[in-house]
C-alpha positions as CSV (number, residue, x, y, z in Angstrom):
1,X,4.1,77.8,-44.2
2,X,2.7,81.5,-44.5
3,X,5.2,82.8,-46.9
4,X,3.9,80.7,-49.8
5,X,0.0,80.9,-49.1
6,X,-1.7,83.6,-50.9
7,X,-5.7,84.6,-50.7
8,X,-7.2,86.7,-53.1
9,X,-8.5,89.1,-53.6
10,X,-8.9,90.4,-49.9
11,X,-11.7,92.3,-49.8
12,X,-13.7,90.0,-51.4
13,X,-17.3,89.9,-53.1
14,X,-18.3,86.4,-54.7
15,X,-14.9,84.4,-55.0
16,X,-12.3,83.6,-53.1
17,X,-9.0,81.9,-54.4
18,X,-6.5,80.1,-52.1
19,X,-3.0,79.1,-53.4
20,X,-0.7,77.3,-51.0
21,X,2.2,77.0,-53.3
22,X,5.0,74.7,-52.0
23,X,4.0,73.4,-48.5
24,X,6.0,69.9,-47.3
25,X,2.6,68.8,-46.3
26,X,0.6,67.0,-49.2
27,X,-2.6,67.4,-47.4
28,X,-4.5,69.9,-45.5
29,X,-7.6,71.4,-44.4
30,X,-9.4,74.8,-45.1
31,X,-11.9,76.3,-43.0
32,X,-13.4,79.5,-43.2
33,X,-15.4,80.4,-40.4
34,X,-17.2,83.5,-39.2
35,X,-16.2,85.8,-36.5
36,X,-18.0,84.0,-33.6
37,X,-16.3,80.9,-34.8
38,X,-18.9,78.7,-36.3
39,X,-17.2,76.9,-39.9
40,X,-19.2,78.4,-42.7
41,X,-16.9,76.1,-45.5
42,X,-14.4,73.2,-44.7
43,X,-13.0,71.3,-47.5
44,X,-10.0,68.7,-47.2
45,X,-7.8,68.8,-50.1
46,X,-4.1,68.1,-51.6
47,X,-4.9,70.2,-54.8
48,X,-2.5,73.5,-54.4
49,X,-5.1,76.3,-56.0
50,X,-8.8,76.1,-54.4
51,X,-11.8,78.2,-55.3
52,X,-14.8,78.9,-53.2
53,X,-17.9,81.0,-54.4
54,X,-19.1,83.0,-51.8
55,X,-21.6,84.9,-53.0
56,X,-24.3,84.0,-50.9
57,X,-22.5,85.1,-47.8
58,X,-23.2,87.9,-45.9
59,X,-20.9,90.8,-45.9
60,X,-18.6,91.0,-43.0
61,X,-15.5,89.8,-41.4
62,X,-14.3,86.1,-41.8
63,X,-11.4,84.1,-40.9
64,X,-9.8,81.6,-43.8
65,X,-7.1,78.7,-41.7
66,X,-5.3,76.0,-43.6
67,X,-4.3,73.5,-41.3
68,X,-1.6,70.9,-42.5
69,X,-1.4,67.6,-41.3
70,X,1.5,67.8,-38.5
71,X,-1.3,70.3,-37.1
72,X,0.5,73.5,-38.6
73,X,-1.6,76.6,-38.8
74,X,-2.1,79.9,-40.8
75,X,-5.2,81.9,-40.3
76,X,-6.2,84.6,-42.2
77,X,-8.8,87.7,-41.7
78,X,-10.9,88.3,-44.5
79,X,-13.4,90.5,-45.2
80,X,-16.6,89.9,-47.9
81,X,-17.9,93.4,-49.4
């Protein structure tokens, strides 16, 4: 699943854009949560390309995971300038 997820840009500063490319799953789950774990966005989706505006976050680390529906993971770190 990894090698056709990108997420850019990485650093980040307002938006965020998440492209899963060609997964077998048709839908998923993103979460983006903050270093102590709590979910700061989660959106359920089957639409490849997903934007977030993140500008009222708070600079810092953050972790982006697409979950797929046979439970599959891939987490990301990213980081918000």
């Amino acid at each position: 699943m990894a090698e056709s997820i990108t997420v850019m840009p990485n650093p980040f500063s307002d938006e965020l854009t998440v492209n899963i490319g060609k997964i077998s799953s048709k839908n998923y789950t993103l979460l983006l949560t903050d270093v102590l774990g709590k979910v700061i966005v989660q959106r359920s989706d089957n639409n490849p390309t997903q934007q977030f505006n993140l500008a009222e976050l708070s600079s810092g680390v953050y972790y982006l995971t697409i979950v797929d529906e046979n439970n599959n993971r891939f987490t990301k770190k990213m980081i918000k300038n």
